[in-house]
N, CA and C atoms as an extended XYZ file, in Angstrom:
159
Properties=species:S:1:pos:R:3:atomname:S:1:resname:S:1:resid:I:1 pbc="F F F"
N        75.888       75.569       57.010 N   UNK     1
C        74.568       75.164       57.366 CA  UNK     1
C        73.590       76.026       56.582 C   UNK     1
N        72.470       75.277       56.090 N   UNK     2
C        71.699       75.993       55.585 CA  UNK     2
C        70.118       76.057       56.281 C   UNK     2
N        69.265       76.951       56.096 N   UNK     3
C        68.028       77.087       56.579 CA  UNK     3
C        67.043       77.527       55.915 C   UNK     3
N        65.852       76.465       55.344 N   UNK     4
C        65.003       76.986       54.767 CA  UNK     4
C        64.103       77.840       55.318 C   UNK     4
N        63.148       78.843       55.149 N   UNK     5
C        61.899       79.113       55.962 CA  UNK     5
C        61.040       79.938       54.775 C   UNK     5
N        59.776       79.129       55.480 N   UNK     6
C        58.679       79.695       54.447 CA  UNK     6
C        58.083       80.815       55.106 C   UNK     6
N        58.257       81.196       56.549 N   UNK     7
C        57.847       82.634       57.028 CA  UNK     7
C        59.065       83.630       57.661 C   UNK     7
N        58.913       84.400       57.294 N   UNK     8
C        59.468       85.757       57.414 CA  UNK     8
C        59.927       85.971       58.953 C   UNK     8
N        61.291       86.427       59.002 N   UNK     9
C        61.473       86.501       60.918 CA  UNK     9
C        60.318       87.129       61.492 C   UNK     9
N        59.798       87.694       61.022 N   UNK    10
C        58.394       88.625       62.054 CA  UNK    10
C        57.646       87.581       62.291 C   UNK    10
N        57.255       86.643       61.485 N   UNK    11
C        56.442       85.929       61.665 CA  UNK    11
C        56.789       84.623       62.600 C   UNK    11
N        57.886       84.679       63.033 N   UNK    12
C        58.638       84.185       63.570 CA  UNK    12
C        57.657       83.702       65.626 C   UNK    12
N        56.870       85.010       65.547 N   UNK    13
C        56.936       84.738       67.070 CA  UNK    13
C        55.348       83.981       66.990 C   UNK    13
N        54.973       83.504       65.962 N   UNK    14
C        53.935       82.694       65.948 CA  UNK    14
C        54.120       81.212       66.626 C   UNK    14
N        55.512       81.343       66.417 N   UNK    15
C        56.232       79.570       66.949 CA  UNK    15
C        56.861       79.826       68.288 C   UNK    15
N        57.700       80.632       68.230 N   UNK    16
C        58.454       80.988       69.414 CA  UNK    16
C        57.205       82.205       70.269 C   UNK    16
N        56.472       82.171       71.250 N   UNK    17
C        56.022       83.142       71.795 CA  UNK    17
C        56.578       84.180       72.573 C   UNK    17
N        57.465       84.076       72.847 N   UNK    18
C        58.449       84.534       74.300 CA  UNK    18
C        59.214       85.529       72.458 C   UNK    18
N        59.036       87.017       72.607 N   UNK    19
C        59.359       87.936       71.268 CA  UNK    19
C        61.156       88.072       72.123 C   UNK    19
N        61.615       87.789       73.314 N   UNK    20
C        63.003       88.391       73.658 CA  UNK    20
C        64.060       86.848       72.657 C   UNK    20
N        63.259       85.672       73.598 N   UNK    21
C        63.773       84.291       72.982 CA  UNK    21
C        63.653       84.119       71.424 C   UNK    21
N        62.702       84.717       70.395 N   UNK    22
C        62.736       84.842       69.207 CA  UNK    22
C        63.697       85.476       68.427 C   UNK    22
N        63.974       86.661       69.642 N   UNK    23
C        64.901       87.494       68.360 CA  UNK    23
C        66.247       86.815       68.559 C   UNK    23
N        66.129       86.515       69.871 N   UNK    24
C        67.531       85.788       69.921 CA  UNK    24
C        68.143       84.712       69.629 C   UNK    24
N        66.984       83.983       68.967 N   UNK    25
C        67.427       82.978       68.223 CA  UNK    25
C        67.551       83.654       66.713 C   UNK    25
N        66.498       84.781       66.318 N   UNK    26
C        67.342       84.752       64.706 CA  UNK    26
C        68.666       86.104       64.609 C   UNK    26
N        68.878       86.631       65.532 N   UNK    27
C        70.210       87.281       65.980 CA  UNK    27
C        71.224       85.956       66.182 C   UNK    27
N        71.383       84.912       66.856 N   UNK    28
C        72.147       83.835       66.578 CA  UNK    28
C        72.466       82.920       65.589 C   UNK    28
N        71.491       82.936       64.649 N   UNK    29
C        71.289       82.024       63.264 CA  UNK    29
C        71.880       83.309       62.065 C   UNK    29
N        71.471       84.647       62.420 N   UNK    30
C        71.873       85.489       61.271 CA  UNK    30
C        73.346       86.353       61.633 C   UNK    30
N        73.823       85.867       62.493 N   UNK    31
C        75.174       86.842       63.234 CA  UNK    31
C        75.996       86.023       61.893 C   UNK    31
N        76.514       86.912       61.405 N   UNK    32
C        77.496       86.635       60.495 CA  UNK    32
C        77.446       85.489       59.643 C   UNK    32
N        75.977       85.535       58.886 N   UNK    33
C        75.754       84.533       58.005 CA  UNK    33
C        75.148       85.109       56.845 C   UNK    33
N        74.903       84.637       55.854 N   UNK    34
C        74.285       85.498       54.675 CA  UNK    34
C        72.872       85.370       54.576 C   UNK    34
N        72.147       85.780       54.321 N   UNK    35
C        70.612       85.603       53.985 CA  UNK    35
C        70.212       85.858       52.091 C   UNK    35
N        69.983       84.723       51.790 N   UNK    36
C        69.571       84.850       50.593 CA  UNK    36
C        67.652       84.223       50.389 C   UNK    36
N        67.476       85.463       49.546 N   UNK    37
C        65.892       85.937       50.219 CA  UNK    37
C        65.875       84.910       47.847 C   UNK    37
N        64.988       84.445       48.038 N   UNK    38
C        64.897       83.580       46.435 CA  UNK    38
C        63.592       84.180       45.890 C   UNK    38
N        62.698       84.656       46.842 N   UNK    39
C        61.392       85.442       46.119 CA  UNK    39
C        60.513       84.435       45.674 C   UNK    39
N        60.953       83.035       46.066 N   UNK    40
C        59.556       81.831       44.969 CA  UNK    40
C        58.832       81.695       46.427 C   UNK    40
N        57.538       81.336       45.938 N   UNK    41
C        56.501       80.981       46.875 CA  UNK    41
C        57.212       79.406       47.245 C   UNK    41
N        56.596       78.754       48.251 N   UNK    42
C        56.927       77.331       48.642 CA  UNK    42
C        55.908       76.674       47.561 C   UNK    42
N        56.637       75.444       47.105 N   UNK    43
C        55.676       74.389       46.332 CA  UNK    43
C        54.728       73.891       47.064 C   UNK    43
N        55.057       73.397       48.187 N   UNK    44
C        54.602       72.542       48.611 CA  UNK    44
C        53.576       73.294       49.732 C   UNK    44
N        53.799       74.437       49.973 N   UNK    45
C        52.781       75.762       50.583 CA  UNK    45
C        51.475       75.498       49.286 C   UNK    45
N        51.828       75.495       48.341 N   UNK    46
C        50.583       76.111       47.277 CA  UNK    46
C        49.940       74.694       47.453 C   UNK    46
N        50.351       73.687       46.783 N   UNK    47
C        49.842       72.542       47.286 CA  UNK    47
C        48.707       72.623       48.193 C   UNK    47
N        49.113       72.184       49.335 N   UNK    48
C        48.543       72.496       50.978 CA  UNK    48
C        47.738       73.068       50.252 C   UNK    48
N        47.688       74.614       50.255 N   UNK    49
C        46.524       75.338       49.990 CA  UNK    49
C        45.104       74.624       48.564 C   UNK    49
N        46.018       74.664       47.993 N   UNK    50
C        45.366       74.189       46.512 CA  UNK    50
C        44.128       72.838       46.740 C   UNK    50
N        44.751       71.843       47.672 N   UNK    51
C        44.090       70.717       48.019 CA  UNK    51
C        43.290       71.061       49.371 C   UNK    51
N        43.087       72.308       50.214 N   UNK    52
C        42.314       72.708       51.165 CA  UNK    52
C        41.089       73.582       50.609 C   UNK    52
N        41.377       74.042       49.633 N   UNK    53
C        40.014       74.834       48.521 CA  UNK    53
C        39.714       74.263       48.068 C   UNK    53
């Protein structure tokens, strides 16, 4: 399974409010899985932005 995300686990409790239920969902998604971090901005983030300025 794979999982994209354009924000950072910290940023995480912007969606999830409840910070115990947050971690424990990315303690369940990252328990023995790899995290590969790619360093590119989202396309479709700049976009969004690009067409809101």
């Amino acid at each position: 399974m794979a999982i994209d995300l354009n924000e950072s686990f910290g940023g995480w409790t912007k969606t999830f409010a409840d910070p115990r239920l947050c971690a424990a969902i990315v303690d369940r998604l990252t328990f023995g899985g790899n995290i590969i971090e790619t360093g590119n901005d989202s396309y479709r983030l700049a976009q969004t932005r690009a067409q809101a300025a």
